[in-house]
C-alpha positions in Angstrom: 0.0 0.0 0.0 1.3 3.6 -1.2 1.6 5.9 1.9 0.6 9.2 2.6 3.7 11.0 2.5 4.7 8.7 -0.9 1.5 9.5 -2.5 2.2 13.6 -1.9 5.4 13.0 -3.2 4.7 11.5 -6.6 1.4 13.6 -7.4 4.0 17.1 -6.5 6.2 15.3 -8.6 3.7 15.1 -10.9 2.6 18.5 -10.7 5.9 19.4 -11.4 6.5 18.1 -14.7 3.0 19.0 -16.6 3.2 22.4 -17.3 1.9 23.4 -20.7 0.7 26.4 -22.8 -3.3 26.4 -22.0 -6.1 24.4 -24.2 -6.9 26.6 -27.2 -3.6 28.7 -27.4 -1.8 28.5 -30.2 0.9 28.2 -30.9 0.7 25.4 -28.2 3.4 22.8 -26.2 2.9 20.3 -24.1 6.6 20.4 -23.5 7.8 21.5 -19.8 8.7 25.1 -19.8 10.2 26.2 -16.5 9.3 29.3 -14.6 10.9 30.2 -11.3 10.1 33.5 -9.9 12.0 34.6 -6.7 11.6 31.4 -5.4 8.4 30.0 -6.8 8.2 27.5 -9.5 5.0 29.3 -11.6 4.3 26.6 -13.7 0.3 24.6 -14.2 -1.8 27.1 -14.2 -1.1 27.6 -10.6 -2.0 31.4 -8.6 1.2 33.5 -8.2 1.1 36.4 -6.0 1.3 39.3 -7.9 4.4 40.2 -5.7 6.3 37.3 -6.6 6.5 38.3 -10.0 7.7 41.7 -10.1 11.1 40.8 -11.2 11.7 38.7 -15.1 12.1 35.3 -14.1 14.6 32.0 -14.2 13.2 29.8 -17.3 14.9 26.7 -18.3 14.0 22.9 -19.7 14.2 19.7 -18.3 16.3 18.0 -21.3 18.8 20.0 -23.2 17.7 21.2 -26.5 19.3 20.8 -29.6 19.1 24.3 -30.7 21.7 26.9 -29.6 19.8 29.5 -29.7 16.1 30.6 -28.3 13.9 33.3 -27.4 10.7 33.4 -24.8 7.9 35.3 -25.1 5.2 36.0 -22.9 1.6 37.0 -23.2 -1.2 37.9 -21.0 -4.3 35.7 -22.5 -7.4 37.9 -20.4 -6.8 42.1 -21.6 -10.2 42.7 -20.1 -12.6 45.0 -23.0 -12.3 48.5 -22.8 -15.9 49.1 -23.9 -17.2 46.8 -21.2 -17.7 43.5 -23.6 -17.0 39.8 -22.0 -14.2 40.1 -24.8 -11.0 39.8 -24.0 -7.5 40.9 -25.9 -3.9 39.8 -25.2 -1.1 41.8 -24.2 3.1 41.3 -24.7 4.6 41.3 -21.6 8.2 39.9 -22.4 10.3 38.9 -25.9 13.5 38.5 -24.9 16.0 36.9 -28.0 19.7 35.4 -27.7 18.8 32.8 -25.0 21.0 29.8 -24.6 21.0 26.8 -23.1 23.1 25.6 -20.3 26.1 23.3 -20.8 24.9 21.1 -17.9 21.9 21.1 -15.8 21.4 22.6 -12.5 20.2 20.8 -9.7 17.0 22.9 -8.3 15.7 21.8 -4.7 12.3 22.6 -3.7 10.2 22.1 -0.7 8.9 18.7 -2.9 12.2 17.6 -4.2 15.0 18.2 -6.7 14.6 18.8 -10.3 17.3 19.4 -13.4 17.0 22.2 -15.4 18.7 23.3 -18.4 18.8 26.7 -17.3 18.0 29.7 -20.6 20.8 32.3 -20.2 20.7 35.8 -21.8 25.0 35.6 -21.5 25.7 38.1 -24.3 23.1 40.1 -22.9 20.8 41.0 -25.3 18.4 43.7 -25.4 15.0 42.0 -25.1 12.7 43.1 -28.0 9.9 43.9 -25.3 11.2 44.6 -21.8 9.9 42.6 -18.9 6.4 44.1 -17.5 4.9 42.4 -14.3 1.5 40.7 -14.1 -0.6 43.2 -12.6 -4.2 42.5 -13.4 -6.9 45.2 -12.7 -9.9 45.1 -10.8 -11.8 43.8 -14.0 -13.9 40.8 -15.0 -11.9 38.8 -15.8 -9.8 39.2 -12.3 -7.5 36.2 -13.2 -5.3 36.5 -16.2 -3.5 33.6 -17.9 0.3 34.7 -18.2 1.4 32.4 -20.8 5.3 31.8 -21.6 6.2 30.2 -25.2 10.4 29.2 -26.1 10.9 29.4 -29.6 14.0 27.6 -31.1 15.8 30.5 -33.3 18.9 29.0 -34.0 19.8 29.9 -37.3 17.7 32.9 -37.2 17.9 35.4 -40.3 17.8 39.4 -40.2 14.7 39.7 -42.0 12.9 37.2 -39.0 14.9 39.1 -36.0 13.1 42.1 -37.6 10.0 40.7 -37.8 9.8 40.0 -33.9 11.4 43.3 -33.2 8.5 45.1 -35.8 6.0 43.1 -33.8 7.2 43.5 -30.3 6.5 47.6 -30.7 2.3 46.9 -30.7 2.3 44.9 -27.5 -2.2 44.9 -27.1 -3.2 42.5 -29.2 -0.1 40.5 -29.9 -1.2 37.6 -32.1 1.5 34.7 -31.3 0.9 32.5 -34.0 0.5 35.2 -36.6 3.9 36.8 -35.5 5.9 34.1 -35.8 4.2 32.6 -38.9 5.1 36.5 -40.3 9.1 35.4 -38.4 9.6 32.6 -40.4 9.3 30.2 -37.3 6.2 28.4 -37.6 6.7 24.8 -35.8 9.8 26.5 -33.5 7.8 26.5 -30.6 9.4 23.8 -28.3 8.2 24.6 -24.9 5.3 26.0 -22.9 3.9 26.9 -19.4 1.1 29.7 -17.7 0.5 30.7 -14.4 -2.2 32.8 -13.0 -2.4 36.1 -10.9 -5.9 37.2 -9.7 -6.8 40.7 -8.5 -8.7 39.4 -5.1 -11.2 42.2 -6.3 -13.6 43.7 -5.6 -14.7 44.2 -8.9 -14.6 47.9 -10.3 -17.5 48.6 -12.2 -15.0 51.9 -14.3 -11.7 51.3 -16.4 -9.4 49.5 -13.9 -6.5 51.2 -13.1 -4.6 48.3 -12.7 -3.3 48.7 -8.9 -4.9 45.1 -8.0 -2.8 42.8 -6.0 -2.7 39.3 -6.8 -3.9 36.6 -4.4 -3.5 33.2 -4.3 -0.1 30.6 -3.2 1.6 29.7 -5.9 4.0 26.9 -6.9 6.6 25.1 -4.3 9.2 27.4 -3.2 12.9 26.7 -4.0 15.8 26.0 -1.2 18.4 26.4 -3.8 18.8 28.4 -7.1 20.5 29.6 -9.5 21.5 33.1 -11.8 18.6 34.5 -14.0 18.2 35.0 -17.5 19.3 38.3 -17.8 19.6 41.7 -15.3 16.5 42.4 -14.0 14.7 45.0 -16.3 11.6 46.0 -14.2 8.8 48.6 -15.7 9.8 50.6 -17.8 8.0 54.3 -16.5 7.3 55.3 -19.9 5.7 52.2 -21.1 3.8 51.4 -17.8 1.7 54.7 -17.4 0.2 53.5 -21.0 -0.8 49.8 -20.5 -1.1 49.9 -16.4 -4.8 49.8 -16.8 -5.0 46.5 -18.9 -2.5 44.2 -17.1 
């Protein structure tokens, strides 16, 4: 008979290694994407506090890739409507190019055991195409947003594609993943994906949000060992913010 304590084990375990872009997005992975944010492994849909993700996070894989070079982009799936519509839009909140993979893996504990991960390293540090801007979703139906994270294998990459991210990255509300990178040239390059949620704990505001809403929520296990991050940490950019604060 399985135990208590074994049966925790193997369904963390198997919490751990499920994470996946969410049904309906495209373009889709079920291939492992890892996202660890100041501790917290933000992977399965789970709640993050808003908190937690203020600063770009670690991403890596769980096998090494054959690719040498990648880039990650991330989206926010749940823009509420401006004109009060159950629509939603999408927003770019990270494209960061020139990630590499790890020689070796690195041994990540957490409070339910150790995983490898091929850490992604921005070591020539590249300007990211869109700088890094937190989850911070308003006091708005919907009051949980899907922050969805997408690698796409860009080894090989030509001029003409790097521009056609960089041309793409500059209209972040109503960034179209699929149509981007079929307009890139890397259609099929996607080769791992993951989402997390923050939630404004509300209530809801009946005007334009003004996107000050905390997230609630726990999260993902917390780590007892680490490792660098992908790049320096980029923050909000002031300019940027004051324009798209009221739709994260």
């Amino acid at each position: 008979m399985v135990s208590t304590k074994c049966l925790a084990g193997l369904l963390a375990a198997a919490t751990l290694v499920s994470a996946r872009t969410p049904s309906g997005f495209t373009p889709g992975s079920t291939t492992d994407l890892i996202v660890i944010y100041n501790g917290v492994v933000a992977m399965n849909g789970a709640v993050i506090p808003r908190a937690s993700t203020a600063d770009q996070p670690m991403v890596g894989i769980l096998t090494k890739p054959s690719g040498t070079s990648f880039a990650i982009v991330m989206i926010d799936l749940d823009i509420p409507s401006q004109n009060g519509s159950s629509e939603t839009n999408t927003l770019l909140h990270w494209m960061q190019t020139g990630l590499t993979p790890a020689a070796q893996a690195t041994r990540v504990n957490t409070t339910t055991g150790q995983i490898s991960v091929f850490l992604l390293q921005n070591t020539s540090n590249t300007t990211p195409l869109a700088a890094y801007i937190p989850p911070n979703p308003p006091a708005r139906v919907p009051l949980s947003h899907r922050y969805t994270q997408i690698l796409v294998d860009t080894s090989g990459v030509t001029t003409n594609s790097l521009g056609a991210l960089r041309t793409a990255a500059t209209n972040r509300l109503g960034f179209a993943a699929q149509t981007v990178l079929g307009q890139a040239g890397l259609d099929g390059k996607v080769v791992a994906g993951n989402f997390y949620n923050v939630t404004n704990p509300g209530p809801v505001n009946g005007t334009a949000g003004t996107g000050g809403g905390t997230g609630a929520g726990g999260g993902g296990p917390r780590l007892t060992g680490g490792a660098g991050r992908v790049g320096p940490t980029l923050g909000l950019v002031a300019g940027l913010a004051a324009g798209v604060a009221v739709m994260l």
